[in-house]
N, C-alpha and C positions, 0 to 999 in steps of 0.2 A: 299476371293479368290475362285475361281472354284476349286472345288474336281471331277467334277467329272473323271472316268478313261477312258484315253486316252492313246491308244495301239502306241507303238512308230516304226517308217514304219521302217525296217530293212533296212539300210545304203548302197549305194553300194560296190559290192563286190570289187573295184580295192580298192589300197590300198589308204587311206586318208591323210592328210595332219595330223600331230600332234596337238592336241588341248589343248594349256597352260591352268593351272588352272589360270591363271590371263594376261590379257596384257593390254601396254593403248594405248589410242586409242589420236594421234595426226595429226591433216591434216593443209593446205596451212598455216592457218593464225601463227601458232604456228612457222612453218616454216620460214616464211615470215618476222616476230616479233625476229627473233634470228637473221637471216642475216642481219635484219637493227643495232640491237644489238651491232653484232661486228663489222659494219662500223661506229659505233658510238663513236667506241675506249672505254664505258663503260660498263668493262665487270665484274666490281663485282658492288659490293653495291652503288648505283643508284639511277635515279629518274626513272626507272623501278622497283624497287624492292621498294621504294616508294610507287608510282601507284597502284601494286598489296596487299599492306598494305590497303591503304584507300579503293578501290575496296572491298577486305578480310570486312574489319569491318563492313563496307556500308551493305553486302550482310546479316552479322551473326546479325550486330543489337548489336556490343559489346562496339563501342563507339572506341577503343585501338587495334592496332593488330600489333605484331611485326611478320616479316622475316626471321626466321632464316634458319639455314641447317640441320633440322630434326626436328620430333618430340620430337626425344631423348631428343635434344636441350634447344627444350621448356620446357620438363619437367624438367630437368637438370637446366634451370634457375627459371622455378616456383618456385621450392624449394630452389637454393641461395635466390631468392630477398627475402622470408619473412624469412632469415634466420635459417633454420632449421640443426642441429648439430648433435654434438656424444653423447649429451644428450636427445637427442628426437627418435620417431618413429613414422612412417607413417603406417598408414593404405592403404592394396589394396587388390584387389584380386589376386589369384594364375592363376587363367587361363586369363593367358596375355601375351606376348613375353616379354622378359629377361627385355627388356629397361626400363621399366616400374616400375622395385624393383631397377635394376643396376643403376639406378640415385640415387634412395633413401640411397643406399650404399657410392656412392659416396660424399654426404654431410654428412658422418660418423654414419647416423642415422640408425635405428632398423627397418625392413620391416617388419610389421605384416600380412598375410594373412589374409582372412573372406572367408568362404565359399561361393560360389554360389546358385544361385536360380536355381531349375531343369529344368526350362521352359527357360527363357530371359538368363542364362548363366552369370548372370551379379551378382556382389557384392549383397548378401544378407543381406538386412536393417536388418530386424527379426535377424540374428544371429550376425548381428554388435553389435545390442543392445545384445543381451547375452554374447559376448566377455566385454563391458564395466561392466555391469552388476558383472558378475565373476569374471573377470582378470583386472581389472581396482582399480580404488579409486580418489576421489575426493580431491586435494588439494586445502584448503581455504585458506590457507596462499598466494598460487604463482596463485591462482584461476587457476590450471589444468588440464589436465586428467591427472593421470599414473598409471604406469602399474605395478603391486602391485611386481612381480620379480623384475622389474630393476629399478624401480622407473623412468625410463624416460617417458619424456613429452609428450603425443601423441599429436603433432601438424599438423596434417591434414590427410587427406581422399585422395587419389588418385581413382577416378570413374571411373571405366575400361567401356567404353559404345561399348559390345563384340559385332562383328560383321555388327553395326549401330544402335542396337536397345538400346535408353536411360536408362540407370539406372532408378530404382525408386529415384530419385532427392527429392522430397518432403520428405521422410523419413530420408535422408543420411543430407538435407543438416538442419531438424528439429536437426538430432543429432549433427550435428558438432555445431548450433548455439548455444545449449545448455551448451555443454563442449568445447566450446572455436578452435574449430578443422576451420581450413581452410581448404576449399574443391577445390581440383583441377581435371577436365574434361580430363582423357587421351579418347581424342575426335579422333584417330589413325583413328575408323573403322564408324564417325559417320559426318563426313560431310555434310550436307541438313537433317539431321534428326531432328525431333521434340517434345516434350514432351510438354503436355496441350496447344500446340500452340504456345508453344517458341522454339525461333533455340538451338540445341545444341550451346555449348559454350558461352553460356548466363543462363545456369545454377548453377552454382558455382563462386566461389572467380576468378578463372582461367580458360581456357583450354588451351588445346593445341593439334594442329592435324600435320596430317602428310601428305606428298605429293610423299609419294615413288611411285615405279613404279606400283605397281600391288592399290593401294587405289581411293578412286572417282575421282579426278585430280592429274596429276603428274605434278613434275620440275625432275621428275630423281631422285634427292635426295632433301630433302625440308620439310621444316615446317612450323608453325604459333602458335604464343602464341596469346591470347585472353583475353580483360579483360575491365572493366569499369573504373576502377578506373586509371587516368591518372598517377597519381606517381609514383604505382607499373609497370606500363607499362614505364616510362623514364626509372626506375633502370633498367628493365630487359634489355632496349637498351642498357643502359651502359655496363653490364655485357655481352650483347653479343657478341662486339667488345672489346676486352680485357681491360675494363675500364676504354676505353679511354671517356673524356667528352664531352659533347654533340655537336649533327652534325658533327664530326670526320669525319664522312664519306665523308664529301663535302670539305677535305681541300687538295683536289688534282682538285678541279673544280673551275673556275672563280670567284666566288666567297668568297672559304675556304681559311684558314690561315695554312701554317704551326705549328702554334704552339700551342698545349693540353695540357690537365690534366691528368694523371691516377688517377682516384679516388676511384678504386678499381680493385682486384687482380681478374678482368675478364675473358672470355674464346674467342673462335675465333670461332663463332656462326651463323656468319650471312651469309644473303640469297645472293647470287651474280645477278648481273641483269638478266644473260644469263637464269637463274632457274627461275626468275621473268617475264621472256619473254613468258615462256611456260603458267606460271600459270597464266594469266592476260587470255589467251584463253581459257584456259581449266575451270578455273570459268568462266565463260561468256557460255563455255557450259554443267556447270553442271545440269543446268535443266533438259535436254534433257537427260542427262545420269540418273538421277533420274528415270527419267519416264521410259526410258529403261529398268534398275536392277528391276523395279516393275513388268514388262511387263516377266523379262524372271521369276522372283521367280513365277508368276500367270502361266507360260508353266511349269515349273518344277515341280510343286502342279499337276498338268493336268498328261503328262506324268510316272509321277511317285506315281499316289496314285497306290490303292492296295497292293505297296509293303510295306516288314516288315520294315519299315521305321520311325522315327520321325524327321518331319517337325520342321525349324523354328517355334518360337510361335511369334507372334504381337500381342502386346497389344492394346487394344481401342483408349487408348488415347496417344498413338505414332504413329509416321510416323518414319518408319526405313529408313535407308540411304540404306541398304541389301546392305551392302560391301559384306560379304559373303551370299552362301547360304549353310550353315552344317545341315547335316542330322546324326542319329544315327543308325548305324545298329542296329536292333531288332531279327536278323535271328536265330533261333536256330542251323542252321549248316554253314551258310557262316558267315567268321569274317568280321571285318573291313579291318585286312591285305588282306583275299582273295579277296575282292572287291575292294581294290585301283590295289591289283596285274591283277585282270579281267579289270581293264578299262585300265590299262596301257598298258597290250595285244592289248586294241585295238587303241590303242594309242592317248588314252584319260590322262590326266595329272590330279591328286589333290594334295590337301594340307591337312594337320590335323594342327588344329586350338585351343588349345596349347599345347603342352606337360604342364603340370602343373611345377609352379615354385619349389614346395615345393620338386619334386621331383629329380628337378635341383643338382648334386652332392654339387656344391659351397654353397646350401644356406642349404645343409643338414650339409655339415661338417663347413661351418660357424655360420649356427644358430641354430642348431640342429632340422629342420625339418625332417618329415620322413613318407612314406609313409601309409598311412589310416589316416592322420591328418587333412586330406578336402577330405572325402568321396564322396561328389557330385561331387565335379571338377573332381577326381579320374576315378568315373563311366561315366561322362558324355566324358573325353579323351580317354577311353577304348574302345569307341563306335563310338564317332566324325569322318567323315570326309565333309572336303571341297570341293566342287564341281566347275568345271569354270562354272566362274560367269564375267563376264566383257560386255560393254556395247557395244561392238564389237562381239559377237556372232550373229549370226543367228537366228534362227527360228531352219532351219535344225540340227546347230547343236544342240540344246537343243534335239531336236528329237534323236539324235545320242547317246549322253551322257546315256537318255532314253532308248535304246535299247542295249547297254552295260551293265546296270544297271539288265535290266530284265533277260538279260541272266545270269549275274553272279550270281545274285539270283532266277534266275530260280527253284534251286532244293530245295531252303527254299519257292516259291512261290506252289509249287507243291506237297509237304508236307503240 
């Protein structure tokens, strides 16, 4: 990327329009694709929401791609379909939104934290292995991992891929294949990104991404689970429509029968056409947004060197999705708070990208976490903020943001 420094033109003086830390960005055809929708009379689970499945796999190269109505969703059925319980626990990282442990909870299992990497932000391999290493043990008998306190089963890896840029996968998924661990892709912030030249979500056992509003493509609310293996991909169909048996979905079309199976105690999961109608364009134009996110993080690197700042890091051999673009305040006299409060002055909008879980009341008085127990994630949320980032920005405004930025740190630039 370009470093070098680029003075940001001071904005004019009338007052600006507000600038969201995230919006999406939808025109004619998504439009167009919904009002045919609902003169179609089908307005939930479809041969639209079909469409955007086969389109979905086509594009990741995963072979499998179910629909549902979150990410949540996904992860929430990743972990029913291989069965994981009140005798097991998952591994993830702490700096991730709640969704991400509150599934692992919800199939009665043990969330275990890992620390972060201080650069990519992402589950640190190196100290994965020193958690199995120490707090772990090997059962020969049930061929295991567990966890030498509670004796449950660590059965799988959830991959927090923060912000778009890929986990180190080679290490994560060298460890689960050795101790038996299923690795699943919370792929939320990593849509079009790449590791050694493979798409996210063709990394692991599973992913699953998400299509809210502020992520690369939206349906509004919306998901996708991801996967090769055909089988695991039927169950999780099944489980996503309250388990009922298969093609359920088509027994109100010319076709379908009134009459099913339950064949398991399912949930109510799935993606409606109308959320399908959106994402069938919105893939179609995520290239463009790709190239966009790369275009404004290359002005934000511009605008923004000199200050006391740390930049996202990219690794070589990734291609980031740059869902976000987080930087660290460095300043010795402006915080973090004074500079979301300075840009909100000017009526610039951010996010801080996560509060850590561990620090979360429920999983302290549930699991007894507590805080200095993931020191990096700690330091690095201390510092973190979010910047707008969306592929509906300007030019200007990045320049704007820029010149907010310099002002609030003006008096750490000048020291």
């Amino acid at each position: 990327m370009a470093t070098e420094i680029v003075t940001a033109v001071a904005p004019e003086t009338k007052k600006q329009p507000f600038l969201p830390f995230s919006a999406p960005w939808f025109g004619d055809e998504e439009k167009s694709e919904v009002l045919q929708t609902l003169d179609s009379d089908w307005i939930t689970t479809g041969p639209r929401t079909k469409a955007f499945e086969a389109k979905f796999a086509e594009y990741i190269g995963s072979g499998e791609a179910v629909a549902v109505s979150s990410c949540t969703a996904a992860l929430h059925l990743a972990l029913a379909a291989i069965g994981v319980g009140p005798r097991d626990a998952v591994i993830t990282s702490p700096l991730t939104f709640a969704a991400t442990a509150n599934v692992i909870v919800h199939q009665g299992a043990q969330p275990i934290f890992i620390d972060i990497d201080p650069d990519t932000y992402n589950l640190d391999p190196d100290k994965l292995a020193t958690f199995i290493r120490e707090r772990c043990r090997w059962d020969p008998r049930s061929r295991a991992l567990r966890i030498k306190k509670t004796n449950k089963r660590v059965r799988a890896i959830i991959a927090v891929h923060y912000a778009g840029h890929p986990c180190d996968m080679n290490k994560i998924n060298a460890c689960a294949r050795e101790f038996r661990m299923t690795v699943i892709e919370d792929a939320a912030h990593a849509l079009g990104a790449t590791y050694f030249g493979r798409k996210v979500g063709t990394l692991g056992d599973m992913a699953c991404f998400s299509f809210y509003p502020t992520k690369n493509i939206s349906t509004g609310e919306g998901g996708m689970f991801t996967t090769r293996d055909p089988e695991l991909a039927q169950r999780v169909r099944v489980l996503s429509l309250h388990g009922i048996s298969r093609d359920a979905w088509k027994r109100y079309g010319p076709d379908g029968s009134w009459r099913y199976d339950i064949l398991d105690a399912g949930f109510k999961y799935n993606m409606t056409d109308l959320a399908a109608a959106l994402g069938i364009h919105q893939l179609e134009k995520l290239p463009r947004f790709l190239r966009r996110r790369i275009q404004l993080a290359e002005q934000y690197q511009g605008v923004l060197a000199g200050l006391p700042l740390k930049h996202p890091t990219v690794l070589p051999h990734v291609e980031s999705a740059w869902h976000l673009y987080p930087v660290q305040v460095q300043s010795p006299r402006v915080s973090r708070e004074q500079l979301i409060a300075g840009l909100r002055a000017a009526d610039i909008g951010t996010s801080v990208h996560f509060i850590p879980l561990h620090l979360m009341s429920y999983y302290q008085r549930r699991f007894g976490y507590r805080q200095g127990d993931f020191p990096v994630a700690e330091s690095v949320f201390n510092q973190i903020v979010s910047l707008p980032f969306f592929p509906r920005m300007t030019d200007s405004d990045v320049e704007r943001v820029g010149f907010a930025m310099q002002t609030a740190l003006a008096e750490s630039v000048a020291a």
